[in-house]
N, C-alpha and C positions, 0 to 999 in steps of 0.2 A: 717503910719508905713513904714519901709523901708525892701523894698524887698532884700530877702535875694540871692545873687549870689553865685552862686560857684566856689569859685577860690580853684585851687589843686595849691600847690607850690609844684613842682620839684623837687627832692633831686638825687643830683647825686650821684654813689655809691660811695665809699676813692677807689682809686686807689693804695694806699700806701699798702705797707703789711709789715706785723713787720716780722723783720730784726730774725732769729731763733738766739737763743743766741750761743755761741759757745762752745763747749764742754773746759774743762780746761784741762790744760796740766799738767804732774807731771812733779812734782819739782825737781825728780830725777831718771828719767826713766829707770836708771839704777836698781835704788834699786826694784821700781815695778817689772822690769823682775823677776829678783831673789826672789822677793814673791811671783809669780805666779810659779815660779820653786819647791818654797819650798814648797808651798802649796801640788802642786802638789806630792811630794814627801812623804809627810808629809798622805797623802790618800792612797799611795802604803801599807802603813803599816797598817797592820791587825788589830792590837789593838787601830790605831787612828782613832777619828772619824772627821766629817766635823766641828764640833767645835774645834778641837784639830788646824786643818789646818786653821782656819780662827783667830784662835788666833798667830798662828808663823806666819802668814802673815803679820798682824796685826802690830806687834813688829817691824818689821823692813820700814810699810811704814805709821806708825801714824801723822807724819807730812804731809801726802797727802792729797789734798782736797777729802771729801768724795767719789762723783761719783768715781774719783778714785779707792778707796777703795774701794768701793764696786762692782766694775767691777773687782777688783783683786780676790774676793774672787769668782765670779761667774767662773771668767776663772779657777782662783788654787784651789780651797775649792770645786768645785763644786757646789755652792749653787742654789738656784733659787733669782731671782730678791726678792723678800719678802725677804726670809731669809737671803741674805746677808745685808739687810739695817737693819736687824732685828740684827743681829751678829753684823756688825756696833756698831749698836746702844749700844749692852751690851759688847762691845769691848771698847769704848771709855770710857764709864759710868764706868768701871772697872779701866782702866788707871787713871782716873780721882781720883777715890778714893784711888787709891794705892799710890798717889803722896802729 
């Protein structure tokens, strides 16, 4: 029989560390301002609510990439993280059908 040795092999740890992705930039930083304004504005009034505000947001930066969007609604709509992705979601889904 053959005696059995113990070899440990070595593993050294990665040294590397991934690279964090970069957040995206709007497309038209202008327009976002003025969404998060109108949002904003759009919450002053009594009878609106934070759906009402994340829909006129909506309208004017629908060609933004999501994160985006949904950072507009949390600054102007007020939302929480959930609900603006949530809003998002039935914000697009609605565009989508109306077209």
């Amino acid at each position: 029989m053959v005696p059995e040795t113990d070899t440990k092999t070595e593993t050294t740890p990665s040294t590397t560390t991934p690279t964090p992705a970069q957040p995206p930039k709007p497309v038209n930083p202008a327009a976002v301002k003025k969404a998060i304004a109108l949002g904003k504005e759009v919450r002053k009034q009594p009878e609106k609510t934070k759906a009402d505000a994340a829909r006129a947001t909506f309208e004017l930066i629908s060609g933004e990439p999501r994160e985006i969007v949904v950072q507009a609604f949390i600054d102007g709509a007020g939302l929480t993280q959930k609900g603006a992705q949530t809003y998002f979601y039935n914000c697009k889904r609605k565009a989508k059908s109306s077209s």
